[in-house]
N, C-alpha and C positions, 0 to 999 in steps of 0.2 A: 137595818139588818146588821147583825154581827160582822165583822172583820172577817175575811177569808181565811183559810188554812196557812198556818205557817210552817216554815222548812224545819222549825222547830219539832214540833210534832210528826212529821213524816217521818217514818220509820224505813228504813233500809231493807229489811225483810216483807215481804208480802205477810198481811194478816192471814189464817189459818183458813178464809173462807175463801179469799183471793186463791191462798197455793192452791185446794179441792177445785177451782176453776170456776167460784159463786161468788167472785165479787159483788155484781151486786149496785157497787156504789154505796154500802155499809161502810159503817166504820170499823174499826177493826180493831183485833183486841188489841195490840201493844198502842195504839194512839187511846183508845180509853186508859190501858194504865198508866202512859205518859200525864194525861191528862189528868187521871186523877192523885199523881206524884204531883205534881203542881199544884191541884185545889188544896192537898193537905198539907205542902209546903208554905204555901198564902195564909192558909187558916190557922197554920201552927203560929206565923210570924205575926199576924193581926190579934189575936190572943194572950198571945205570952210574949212578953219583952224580953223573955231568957230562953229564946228558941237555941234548940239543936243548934251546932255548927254544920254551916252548909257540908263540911266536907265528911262528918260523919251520917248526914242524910242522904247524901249523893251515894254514899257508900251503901249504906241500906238499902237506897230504891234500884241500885246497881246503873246506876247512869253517874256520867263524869260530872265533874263540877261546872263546867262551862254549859252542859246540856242542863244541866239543873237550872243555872242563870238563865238561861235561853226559853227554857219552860216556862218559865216564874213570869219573864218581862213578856211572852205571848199571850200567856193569860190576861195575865194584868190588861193587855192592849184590847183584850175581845173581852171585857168585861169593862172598860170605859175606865180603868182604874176604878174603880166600885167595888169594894167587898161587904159592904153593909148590905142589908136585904132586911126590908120592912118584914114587919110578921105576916102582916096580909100576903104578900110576895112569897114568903117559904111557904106558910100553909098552900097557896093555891098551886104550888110545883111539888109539896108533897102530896098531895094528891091525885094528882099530873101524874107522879113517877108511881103512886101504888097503885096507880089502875093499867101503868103498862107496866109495872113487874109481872113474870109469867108465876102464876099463884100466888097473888098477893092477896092476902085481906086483912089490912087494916088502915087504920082510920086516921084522921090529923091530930096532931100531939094536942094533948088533954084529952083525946078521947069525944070531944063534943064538935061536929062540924062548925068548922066559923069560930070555936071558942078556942080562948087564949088558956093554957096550962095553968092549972089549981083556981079560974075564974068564972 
């Protein structure tokens, strides 16, 4: 099982379904966009050897540098340090995620289920 929630991620404000009184036990929006500051922080820096500097990305996603650092190494730790992801792997969680997107239809990249892009 994944790693637990880190203090990293815990947001000071209640999410918008918490304040309404629908917690839930949902996630909540400012931990998904923290979260996804992070994957596209990881994904910039795995990528490109000539990534942003942290301190003009911190500044964009409006979190501090040190919460940026703190993002990054929690990820990194619930993800086993692993950023590679087989194509088997993406294909089967994109289609994971477009059958719970609300109005989603479509299909896995290339267009052919099971198939690899232009194969």
């Amino acid at each position: 099982p994944p790693p637990a929630a880190s203090p990293a991620f815990s947001s000071a404000a209640p999410s918008p379904a918490e304040a309404a009184g629908g917690g839930g036990g949902g996630v909540g929006r400012e931990e998904l966009r923290l979260t996804f500051v992070a994957a596209l922080r990881l994904a910039t820096k795995f990528l490109d050897d000539d990534a942003v500097a942290n301190s003009r990305f911190a500044a964009a996603a409006a979190v501090s540098k040190h919460r940026l650092a703190a993002l990054e190494l929690d990820l990194l730790a619930r993800l086993r340090f692993r950023l590679h992801v087989a194509y088997e792997e993406y294909v089967r969680l994109d289609v994971l995620l477009a059958a719970s997107a609300v109005g989603a239809r479509r299909g896995p990249p290339g267009g052919k289920p099971g198939g690899k892009p232009g194969g």
